[in-house]
Structures are given as C-alpha cells and as structure tokens.
Backbone as JSON, one array per atom type, in Angstrom:
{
  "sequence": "XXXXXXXXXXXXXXXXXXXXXXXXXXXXXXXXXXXXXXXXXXXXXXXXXXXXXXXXXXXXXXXXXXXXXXXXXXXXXXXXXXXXXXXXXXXXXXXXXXXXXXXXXXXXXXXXXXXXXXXXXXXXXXXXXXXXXXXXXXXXXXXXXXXXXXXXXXXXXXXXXXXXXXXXXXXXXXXXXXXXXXXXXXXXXXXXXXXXXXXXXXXXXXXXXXXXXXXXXXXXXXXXXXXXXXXXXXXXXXXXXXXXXXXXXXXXX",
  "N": [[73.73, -4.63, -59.84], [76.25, -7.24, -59.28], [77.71, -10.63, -58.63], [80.79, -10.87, -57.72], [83.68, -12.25, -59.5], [85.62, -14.75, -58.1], [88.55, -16.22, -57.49], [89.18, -19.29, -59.03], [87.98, -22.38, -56.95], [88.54, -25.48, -56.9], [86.05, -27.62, -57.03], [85.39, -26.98, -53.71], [82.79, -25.15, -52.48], [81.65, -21.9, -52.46], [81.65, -20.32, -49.69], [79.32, -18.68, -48.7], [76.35, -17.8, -50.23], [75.91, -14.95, -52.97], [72.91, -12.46, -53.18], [71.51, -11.54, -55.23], [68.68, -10.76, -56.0], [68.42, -9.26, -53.46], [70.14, -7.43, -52.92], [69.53, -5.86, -55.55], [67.43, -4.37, -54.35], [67.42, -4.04, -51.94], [69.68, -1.92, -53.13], [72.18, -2.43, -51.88], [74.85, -4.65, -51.21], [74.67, -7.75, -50.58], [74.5, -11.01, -48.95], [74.12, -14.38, -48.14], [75.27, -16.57, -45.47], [76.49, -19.77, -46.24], [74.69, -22.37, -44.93], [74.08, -23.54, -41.8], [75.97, -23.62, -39.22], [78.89, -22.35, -37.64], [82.48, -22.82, -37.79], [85.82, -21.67, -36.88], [87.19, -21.75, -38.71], [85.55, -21.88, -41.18], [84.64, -19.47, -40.2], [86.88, -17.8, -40.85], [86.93, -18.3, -43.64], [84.53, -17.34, -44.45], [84.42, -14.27, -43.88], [86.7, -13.42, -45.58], [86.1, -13.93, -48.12], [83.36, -12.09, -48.1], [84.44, -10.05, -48.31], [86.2, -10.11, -50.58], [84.16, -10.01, -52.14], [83.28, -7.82, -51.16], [80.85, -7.12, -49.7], [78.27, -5.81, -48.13], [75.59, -6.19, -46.27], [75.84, -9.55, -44.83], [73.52, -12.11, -44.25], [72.9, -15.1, -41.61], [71.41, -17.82, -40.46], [71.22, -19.2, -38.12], [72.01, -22.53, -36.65], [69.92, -22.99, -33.67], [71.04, -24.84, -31.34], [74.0, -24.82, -31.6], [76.78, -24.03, -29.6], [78.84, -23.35, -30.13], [78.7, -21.87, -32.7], [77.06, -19.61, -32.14], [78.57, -18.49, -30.29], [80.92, -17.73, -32.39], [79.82, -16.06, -33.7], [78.39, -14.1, -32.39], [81.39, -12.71, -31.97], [82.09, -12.18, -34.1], [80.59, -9.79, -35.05], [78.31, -9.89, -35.82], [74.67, -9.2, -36.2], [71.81, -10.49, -33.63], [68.62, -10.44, -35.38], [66.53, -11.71, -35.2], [64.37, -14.28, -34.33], [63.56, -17.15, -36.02], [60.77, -19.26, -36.6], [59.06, -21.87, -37.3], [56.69, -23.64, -38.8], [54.42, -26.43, -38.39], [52.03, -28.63, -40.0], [49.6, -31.33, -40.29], [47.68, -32.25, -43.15], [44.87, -33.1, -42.18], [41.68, -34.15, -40.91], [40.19, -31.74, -41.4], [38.42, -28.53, -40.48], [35.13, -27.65, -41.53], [35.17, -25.88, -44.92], [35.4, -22.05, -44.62], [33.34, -19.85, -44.81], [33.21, -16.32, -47.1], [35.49, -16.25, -48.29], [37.51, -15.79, -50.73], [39.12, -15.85, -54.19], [41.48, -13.83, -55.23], [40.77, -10.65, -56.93], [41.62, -7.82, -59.75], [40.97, -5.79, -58.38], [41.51, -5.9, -55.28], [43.69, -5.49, -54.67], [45.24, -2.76, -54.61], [44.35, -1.81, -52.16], [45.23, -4.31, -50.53], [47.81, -4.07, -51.14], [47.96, -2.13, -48.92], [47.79, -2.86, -46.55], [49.76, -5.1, -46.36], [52.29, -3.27, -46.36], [51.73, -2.26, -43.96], [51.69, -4.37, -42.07], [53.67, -6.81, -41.33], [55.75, -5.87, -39.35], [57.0, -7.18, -37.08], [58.84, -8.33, -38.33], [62.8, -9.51, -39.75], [63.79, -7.52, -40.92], [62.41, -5.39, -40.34], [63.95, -5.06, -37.66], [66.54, -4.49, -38.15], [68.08, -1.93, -37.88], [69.67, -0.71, -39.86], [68.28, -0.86, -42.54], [66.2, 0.86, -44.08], [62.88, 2.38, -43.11], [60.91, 2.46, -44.87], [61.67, 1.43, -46.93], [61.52, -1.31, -46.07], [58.46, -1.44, -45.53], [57.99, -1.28, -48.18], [59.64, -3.97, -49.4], [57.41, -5.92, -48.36], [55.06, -5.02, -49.49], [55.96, -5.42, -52.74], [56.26, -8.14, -52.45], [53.83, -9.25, -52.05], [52.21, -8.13, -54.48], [54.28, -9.19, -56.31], [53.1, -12.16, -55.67], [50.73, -12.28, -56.47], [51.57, -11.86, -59.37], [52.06, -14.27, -60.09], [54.42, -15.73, -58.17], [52.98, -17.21, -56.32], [51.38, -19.73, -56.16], [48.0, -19.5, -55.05], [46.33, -16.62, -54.31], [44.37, -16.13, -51.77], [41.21, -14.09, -50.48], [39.76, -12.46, -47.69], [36.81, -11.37, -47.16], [35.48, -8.46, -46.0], [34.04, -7.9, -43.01], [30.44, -6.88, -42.86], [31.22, -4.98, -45.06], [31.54, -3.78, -47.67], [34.8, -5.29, -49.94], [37.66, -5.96, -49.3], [39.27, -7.68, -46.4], [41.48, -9.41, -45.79], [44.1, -11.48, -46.63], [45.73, -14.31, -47.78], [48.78, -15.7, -49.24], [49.37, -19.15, -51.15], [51.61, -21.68, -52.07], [52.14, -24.29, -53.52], [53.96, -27.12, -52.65], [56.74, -29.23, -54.36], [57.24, -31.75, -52.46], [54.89, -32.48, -51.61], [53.92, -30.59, -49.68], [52.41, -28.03, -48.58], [52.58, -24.1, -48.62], [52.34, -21.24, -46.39], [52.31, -17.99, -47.42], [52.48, -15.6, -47.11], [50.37, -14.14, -44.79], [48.02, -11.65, -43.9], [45.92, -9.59, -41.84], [43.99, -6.59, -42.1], [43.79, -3.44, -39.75], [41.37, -2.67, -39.16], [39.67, -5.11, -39.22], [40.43, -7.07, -37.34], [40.68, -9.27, -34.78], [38.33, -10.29, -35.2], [38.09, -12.91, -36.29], [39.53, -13.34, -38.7], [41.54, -13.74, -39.37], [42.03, -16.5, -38.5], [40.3, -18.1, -40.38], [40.75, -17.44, -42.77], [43.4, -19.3, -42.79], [42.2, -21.7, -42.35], [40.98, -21.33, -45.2], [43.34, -21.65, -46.27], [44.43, -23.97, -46.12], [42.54, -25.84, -47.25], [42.67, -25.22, -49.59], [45.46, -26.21, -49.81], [44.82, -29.12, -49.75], [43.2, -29.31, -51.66], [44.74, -29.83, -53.88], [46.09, -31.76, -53.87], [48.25, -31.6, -51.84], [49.5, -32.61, -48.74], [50.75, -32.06, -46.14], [51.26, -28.49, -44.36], [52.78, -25.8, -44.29], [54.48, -22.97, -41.98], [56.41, -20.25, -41.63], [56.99, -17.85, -39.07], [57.83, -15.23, -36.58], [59.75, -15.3, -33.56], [59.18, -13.68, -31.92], [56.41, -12.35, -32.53], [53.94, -13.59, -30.93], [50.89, -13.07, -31.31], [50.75, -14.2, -33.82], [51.88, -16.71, -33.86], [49.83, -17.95, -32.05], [47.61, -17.86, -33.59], [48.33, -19.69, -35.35], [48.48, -22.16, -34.02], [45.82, -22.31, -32.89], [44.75, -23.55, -35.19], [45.98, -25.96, -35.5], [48.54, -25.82, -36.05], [51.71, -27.48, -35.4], [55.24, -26.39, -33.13], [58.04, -26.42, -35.81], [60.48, -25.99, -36.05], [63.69, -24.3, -34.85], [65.24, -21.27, -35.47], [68.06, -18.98, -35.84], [68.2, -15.49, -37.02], [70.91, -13.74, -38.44], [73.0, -10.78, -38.78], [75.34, -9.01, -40.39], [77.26, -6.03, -40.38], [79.5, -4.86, -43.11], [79.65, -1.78, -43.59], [79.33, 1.2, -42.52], [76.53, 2.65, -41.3], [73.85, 4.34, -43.41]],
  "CA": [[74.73, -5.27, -59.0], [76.19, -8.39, -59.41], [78.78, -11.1, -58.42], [82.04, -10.24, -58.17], [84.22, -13.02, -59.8], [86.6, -14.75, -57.53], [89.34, -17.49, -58.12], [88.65, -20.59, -58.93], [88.63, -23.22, -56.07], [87.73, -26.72, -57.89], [85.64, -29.11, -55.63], [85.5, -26.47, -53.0], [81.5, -23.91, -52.41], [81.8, -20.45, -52.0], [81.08, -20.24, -47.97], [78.48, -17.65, -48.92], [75.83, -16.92, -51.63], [75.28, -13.59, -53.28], [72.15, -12.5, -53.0], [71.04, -10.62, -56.26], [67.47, -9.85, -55.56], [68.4, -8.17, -51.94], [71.15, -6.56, -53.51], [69.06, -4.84, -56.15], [66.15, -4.44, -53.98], [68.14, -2.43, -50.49], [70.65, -1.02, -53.09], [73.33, -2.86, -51.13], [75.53, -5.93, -52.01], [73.62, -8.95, -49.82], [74.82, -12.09, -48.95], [74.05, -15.05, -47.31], [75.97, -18.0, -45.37], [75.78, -21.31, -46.94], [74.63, -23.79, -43.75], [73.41, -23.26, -40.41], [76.93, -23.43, -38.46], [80.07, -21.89, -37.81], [83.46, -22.87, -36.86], [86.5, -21.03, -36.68], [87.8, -22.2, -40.01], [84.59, -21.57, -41.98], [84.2, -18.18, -40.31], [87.52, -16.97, -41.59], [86.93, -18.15, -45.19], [83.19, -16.55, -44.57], [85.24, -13.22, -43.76], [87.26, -13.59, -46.47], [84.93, -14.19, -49.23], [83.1, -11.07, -47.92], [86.0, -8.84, -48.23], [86.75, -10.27, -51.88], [83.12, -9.48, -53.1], [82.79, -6.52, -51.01], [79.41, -7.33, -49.68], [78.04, -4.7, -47.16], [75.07, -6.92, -45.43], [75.32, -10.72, -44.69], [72.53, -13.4, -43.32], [72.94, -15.8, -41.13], [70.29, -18.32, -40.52], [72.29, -20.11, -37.07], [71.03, -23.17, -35.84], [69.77, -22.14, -32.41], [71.67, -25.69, -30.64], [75.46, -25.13, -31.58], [77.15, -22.99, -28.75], [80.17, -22.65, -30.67], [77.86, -20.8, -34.04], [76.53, -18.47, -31.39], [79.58, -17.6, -29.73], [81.42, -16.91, -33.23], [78.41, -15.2, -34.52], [78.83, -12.68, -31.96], [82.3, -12.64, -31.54], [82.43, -11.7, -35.29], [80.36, -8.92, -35.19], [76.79, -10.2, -36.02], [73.77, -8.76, -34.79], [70.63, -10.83, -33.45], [67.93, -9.69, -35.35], [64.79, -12.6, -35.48], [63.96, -15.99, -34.12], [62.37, -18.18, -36.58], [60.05, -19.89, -35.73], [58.61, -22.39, -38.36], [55.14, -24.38, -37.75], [54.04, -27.53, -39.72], [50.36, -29.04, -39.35], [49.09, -32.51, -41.64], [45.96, -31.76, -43.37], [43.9, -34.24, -42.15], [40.75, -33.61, -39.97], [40.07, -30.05, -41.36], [37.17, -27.87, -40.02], [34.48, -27.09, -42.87], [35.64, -24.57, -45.22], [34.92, -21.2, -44.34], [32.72, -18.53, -45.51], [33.63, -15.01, -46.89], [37.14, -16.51, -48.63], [37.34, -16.12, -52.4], [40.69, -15.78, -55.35], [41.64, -12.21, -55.73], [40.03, -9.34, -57.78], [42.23, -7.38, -59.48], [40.78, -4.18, -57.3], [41.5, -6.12, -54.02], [45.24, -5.27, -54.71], [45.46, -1.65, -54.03], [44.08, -1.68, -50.62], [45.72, -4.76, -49.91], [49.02, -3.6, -50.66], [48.37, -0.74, -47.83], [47.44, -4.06, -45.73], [50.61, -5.73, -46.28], [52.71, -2.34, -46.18], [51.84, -2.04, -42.69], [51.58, -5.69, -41.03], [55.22, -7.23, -40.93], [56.78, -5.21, -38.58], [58.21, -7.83, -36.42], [60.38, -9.41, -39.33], [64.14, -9.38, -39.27], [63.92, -6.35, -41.55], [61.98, -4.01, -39.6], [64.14, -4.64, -36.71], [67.54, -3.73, -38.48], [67.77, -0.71, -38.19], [70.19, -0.07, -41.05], [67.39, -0.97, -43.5], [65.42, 1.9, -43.9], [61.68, 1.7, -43.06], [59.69, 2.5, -45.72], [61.85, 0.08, -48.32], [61.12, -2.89, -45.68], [57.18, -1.51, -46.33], [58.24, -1.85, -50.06], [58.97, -5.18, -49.81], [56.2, -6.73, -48.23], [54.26, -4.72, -50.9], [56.43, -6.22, -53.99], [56.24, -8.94, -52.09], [52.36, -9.51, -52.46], [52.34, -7.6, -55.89], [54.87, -10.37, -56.92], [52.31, -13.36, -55.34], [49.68, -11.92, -57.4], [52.02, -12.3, -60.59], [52.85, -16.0, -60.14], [55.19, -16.17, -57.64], [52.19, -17.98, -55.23], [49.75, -20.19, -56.4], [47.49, -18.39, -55.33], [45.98, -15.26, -53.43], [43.12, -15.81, -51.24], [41.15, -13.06, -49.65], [38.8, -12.39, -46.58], [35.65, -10.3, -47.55], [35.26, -7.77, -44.67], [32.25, -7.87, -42.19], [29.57, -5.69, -43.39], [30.92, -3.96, -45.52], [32.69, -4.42, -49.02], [36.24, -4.64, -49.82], [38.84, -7.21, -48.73], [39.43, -7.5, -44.71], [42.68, -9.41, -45.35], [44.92, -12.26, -47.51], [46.63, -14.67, -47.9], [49.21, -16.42, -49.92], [50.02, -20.5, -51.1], [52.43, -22.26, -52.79], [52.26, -25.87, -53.28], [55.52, -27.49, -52.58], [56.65, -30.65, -54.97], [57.48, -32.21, -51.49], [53.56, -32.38, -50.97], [53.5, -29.21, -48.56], [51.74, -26.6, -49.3], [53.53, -23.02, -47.71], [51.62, -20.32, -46.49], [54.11, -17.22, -47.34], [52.24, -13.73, -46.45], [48.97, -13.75, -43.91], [47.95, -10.43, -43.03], [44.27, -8.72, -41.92], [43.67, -5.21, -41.88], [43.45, -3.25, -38.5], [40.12, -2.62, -38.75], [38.74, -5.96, -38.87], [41.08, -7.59, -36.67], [39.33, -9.43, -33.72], [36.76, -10.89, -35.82], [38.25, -14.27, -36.86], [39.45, -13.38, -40.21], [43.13, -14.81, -39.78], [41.64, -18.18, -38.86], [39.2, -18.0, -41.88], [42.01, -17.7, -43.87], [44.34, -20.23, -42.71], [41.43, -22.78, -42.64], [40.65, -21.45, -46.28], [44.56, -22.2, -47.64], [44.41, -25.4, -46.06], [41.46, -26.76, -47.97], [43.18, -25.02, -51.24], [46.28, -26.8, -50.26], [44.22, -30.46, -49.59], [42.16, -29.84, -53.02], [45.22, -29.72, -55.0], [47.38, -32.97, -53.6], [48.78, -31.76, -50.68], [49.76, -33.74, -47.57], [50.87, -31.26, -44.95], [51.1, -27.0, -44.53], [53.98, -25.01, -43.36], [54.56, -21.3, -42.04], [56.97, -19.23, -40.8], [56.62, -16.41, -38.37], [58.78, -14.76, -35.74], [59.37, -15.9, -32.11], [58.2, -12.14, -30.97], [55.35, -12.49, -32.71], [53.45, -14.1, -30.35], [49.76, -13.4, -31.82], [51.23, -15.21, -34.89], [51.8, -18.76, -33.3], [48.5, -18.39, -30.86], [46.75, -18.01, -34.31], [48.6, -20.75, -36.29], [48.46, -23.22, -33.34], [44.34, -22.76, -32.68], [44.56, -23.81, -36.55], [46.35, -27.18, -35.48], [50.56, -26.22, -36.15], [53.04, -27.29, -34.02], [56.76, -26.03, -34.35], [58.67, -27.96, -36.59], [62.23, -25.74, -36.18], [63.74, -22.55, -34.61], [66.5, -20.75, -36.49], [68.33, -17.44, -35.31], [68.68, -14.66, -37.75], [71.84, -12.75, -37.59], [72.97, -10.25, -39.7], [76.3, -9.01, -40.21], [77.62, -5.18, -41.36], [80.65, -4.33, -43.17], [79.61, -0.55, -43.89], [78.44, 2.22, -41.53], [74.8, 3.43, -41.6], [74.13, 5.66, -44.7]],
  "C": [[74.91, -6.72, -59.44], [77.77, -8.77, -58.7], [79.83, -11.15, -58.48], [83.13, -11.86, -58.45], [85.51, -13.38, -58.75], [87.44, -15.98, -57.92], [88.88, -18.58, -57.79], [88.83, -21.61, -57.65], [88.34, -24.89, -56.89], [87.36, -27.36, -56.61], [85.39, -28.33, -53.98], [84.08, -24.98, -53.22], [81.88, -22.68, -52.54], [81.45, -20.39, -50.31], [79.95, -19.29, -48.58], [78.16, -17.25, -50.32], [75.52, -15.48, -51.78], [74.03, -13.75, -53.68], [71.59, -11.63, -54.21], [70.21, -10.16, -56.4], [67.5, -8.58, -54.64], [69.24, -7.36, -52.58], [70.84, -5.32, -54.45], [68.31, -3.91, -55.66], [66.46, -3.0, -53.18], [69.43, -2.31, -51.35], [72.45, -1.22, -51.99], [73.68, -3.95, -51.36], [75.38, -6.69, -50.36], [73.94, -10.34, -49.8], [74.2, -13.12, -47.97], [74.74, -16.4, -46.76], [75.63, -19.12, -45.73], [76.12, -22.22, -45.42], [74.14, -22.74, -42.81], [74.77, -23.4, -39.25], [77.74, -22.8, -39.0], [81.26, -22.83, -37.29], [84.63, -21.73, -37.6], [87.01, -20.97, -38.31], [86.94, -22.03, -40.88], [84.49, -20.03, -41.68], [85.24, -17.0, -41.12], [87.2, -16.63, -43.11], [85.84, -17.36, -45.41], [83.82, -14.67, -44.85], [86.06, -12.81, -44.9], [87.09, -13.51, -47.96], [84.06, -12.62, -48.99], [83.78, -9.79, -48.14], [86.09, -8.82, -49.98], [85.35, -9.79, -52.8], [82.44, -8.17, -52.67], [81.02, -6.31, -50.52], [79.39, -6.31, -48.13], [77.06, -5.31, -45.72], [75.66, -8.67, -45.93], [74.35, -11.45, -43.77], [73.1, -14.12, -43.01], [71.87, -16.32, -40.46], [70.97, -19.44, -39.6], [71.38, -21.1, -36.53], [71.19, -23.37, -33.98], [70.64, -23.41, -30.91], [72.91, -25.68, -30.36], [75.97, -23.96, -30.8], [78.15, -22.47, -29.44], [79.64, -21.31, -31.97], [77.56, -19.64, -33.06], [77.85, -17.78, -30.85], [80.02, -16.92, -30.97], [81.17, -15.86, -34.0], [78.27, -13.88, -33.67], [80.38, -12.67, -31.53], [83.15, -12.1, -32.82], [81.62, -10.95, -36.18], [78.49, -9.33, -36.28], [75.96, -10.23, -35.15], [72.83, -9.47, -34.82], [69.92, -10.62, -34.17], [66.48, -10.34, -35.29], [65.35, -13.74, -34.93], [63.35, -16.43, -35.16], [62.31, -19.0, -36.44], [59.25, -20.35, -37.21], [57.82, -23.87, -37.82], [54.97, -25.42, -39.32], [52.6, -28.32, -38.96], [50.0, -30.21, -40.94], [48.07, -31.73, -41.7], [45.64, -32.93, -43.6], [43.02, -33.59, -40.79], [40.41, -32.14, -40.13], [38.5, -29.88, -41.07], [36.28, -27.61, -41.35], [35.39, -25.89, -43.2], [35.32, -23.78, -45.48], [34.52, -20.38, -45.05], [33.61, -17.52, -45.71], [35.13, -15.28, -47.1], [36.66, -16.18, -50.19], [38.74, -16.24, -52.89], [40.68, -14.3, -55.37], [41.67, -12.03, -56.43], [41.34, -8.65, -57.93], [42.13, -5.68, -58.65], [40.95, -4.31, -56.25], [43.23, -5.3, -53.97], [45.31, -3.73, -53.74], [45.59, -1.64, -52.57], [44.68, -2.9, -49.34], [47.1, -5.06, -49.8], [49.89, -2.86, -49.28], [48.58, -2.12, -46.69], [48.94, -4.7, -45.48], [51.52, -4.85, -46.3], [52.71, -2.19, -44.54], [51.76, -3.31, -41.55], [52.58, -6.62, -40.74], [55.93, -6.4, -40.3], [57.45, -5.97, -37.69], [59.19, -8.58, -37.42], [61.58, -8.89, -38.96], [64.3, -7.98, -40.13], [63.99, -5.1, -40.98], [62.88, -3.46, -38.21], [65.95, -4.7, -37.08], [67.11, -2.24, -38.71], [68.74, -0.23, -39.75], [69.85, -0.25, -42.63], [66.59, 0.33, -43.42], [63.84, 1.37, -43.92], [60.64, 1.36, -43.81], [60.32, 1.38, -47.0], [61.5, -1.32, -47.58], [59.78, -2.96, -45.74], [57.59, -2.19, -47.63], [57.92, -3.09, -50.02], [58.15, -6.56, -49.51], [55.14, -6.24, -49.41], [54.54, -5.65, -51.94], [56.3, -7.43, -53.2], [54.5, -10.01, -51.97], [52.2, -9.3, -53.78], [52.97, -9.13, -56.7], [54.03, -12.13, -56.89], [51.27, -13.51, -56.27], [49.98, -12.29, -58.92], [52.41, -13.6, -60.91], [53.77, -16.3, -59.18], [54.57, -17.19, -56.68], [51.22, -18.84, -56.25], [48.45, -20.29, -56.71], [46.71, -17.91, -54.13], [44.41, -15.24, -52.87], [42.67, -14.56, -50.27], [39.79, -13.33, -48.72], [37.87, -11.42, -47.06], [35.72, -9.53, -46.12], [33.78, -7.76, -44.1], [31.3, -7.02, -42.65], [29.47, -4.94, -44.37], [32.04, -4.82, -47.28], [33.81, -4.12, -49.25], [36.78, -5.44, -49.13], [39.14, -6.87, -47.23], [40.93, -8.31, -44.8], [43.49, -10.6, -46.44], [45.24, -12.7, -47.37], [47.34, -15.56, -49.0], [49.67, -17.81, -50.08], [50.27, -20.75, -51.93], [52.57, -23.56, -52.18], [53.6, -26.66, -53.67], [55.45, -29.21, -53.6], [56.92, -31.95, -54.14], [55.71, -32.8, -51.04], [53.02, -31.91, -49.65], [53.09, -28.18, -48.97], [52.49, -25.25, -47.57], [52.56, -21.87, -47.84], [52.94, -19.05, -46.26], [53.66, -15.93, -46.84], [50.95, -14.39, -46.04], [48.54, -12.25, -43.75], [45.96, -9.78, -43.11], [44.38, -7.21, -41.37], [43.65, -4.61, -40.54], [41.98, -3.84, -38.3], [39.13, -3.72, -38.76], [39.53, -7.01, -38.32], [40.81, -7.98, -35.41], [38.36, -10.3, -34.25], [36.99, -12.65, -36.33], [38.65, -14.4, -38.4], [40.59, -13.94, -40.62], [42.67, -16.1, -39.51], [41.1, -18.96, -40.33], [40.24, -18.51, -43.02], [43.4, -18.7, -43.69], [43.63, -21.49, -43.16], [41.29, -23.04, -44.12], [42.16, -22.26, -47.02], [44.53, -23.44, -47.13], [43.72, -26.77, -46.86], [42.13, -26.43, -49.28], [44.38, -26.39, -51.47], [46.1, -28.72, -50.44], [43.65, -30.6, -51.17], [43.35, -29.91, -54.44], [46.79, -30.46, -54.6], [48.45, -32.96, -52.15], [48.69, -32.41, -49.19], [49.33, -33.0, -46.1], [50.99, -29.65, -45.5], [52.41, -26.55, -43.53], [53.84, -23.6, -43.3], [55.74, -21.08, -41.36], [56.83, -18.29, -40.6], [58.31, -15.9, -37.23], [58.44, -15.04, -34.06], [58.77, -14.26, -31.25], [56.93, -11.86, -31.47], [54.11, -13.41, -32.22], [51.96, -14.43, -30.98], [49.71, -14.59, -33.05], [50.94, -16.39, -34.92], [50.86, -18.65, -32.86], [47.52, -18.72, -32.43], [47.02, -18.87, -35.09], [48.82, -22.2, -35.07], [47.25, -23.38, -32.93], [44.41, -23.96, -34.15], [45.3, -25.07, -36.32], [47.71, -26.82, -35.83], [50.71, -26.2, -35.01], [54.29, -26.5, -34.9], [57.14, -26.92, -34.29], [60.57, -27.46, -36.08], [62.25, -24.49, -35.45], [65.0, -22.57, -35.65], [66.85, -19.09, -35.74], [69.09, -16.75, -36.31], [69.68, -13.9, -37.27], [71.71, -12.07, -38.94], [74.45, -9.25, -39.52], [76.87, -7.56, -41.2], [78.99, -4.82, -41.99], [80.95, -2.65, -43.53], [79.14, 0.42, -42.64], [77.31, 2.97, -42.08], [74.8, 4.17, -42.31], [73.4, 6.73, -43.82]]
}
C-alpha cells in the first residue's frame, strides 16, 4: 500500500498523514489527522483528502478541552475509542535499584511474546471492534519483537519468583529531549501481585538516569486504572489527556 498522489497545493499540509506501517500491518489504508483540533473548515478538507486517497480507517488524537473538536468529531462520524492518559515523573530521588531485573536473553522472547500477546487489551485497538483480535495480539507481539531489534534501547526483564524464566518486561527509549519513554510494560498473569511491575519501572528509571536522562514518560489508557495506580506509586503525575477517535469509511469485513 501506499500514498495515493494528490494535487499539488504549494505552502499548504495535507490535513492528514498516511500511515504506511498501519496500512501494511491491518491490511487497510490508515490515516491520521495532522493536530489535535477541528473546525468546520479543516474537517471538510480532512473529508476530502480522505475520499481522494481512499483511506478506510482514520486517527484522531482530539484535545480533550475544545468543545467545538468534540462536537465535530462526533458529528462526523468518529467513534470514541481511548483516553490517553500520559504520565511524566523527574528522575531525581530514585529508590535503590531493584533486584531480579536484567537485559534480555534471547530465550526470554518466546514466552514473552505470549506475555505481551495477551496484556494490552485496554488499548484503542482492542476496543475497535473493526480490528480483528488476534492481529491487535500481533501487534503488541511485533511490537516487542521489533524493541528487541532496535527499535528500544533496550529490553529489561523481571526474573520470576522461584522459579526460572522471565515474570515480565519492559521497554526504553532515550529521548534526545533528555526523557527517557517507557513504551511496552507488561507481567505475566501468573506472577502478578508480587511487585514485579514496580521492579521494573524502578529498574528503567535507573537505566534511563545511567545514560543522561533527566525525566521518564508513559502512556497508558484512562480505563486502565491498575496502570496509573502502578505508575503513580512509582512517582508520575499526568502530564496530558488526549481522546482517541477513530473514523470508518468502509463497512466491517
């Protein structure tokens, strides 16, 4: 898939980028709005632009203050589908750093593909339904798989209590901003309870302190409640909300 060429405007954006990853990824032509508002006059050209490249999903990433973005946003056929909810914490004053963290093995992978296969279910993915379920597994999978290949930093893991074999992960990327971003968390059922998502937040924090960083960012989802309780023991506040929409021009395959 790719971009469908449209006439030149000189000095004038596209209202909306194509999305060429999502596009290859869900097999559907993927867009997203450029900005965080609407008005009436942006939503046409948005409309417009959609039509001319034929795009099936678009994002919208609304900022959650402007009444007018919300009204047009449903008034032009975009559905709700996530809050985000995005946490920022200085690293200064950190707790010792914790036992039972290491760099990932490449034998941790397997099992912590299944791990990350099954632990994003509140994202904006899982709760379209006209994504299918097992490709929004997928790509939290490729989505670790890919962290592992360079796309992160890098891939810390939780040893499990007792026994051997990874209890859970996570990923950081050190921003040239001097923030370090934590991009996938996730711990296993079965050792869930035990303190192993703290472990691991505490651990990327010290990664992201030993290698120049200032402050730490995450995003999660506002229905994910356990989420924030466990990234606000760990010292974040929120920094932003944002309201995912998402917008179809096809009917459900």
């Amino acid at each position: 898939m790719a971009p469908i060429p449209s006439a030149p405007h000189e000095g004038v954006p596209e209202p909306a980028e194509y999305l060429e990853w999502d596009s290859q990824f869900f097999a559907r032509r993927v867009a997203r709005v450029r900005g965080q508002h609407l008005t009436p006059q942006s939503t046409a050209a948005i409309l417009r632009w959609c039509a001319e490249q034929r795009i099936e999903c678009l994002y919208l990433l609304a900022a959650p203050a402007d009444p007018l973005t919300i009204e047009l946003a449903g008034r032009n056929a975009f559905t709700l589908t996530d809050v985000r909810v995005a946490l920022h914490r200085p690293i200064l004053d950190l707790p010792p750093a914790p036992s039972g963290i290491r760099p990932l093995r490449p034998e941790d992978l397997p099992p912590l593909i299944e791990v990350a296969r099954a632990s994003f279910t509140d994202s904006r993915f899982f709760h379209d339904p006209r994504f299918e379920r097992s490709r929004c597994e997928d790509l939290y999978a490729e989505w670790l798989e890919s962290s592992c290949r360079g796309y992160a930093d890098c891939v810390l893991v939780a040893e499990g209590e007792g026994e051997r074999g990874p209890a859970g992960f996570v990923t950081c990327k050190c921003g040239a901003d001097g923030e370090g971003n934590i991009g996938l968390i996730a711990v296993g059922p079965r050792h869930q309870g035990h303190g192993a998502g703290a472990r691991l937040v505490t651990a990327a924090l010290h990664y992201f302190r030993g290698h120049g960083m200032t402050a730490a960012t995450v995003v999660t989802q506002a229905r994910n409640i356990q989420s924030q309780r466990l990234y606000q023991r760990c010292g974040f506040l929120t920094q932003s909300i944002g309201l995912w929409y998402h917008r179809w021009e096809t009917p459900p395959r």
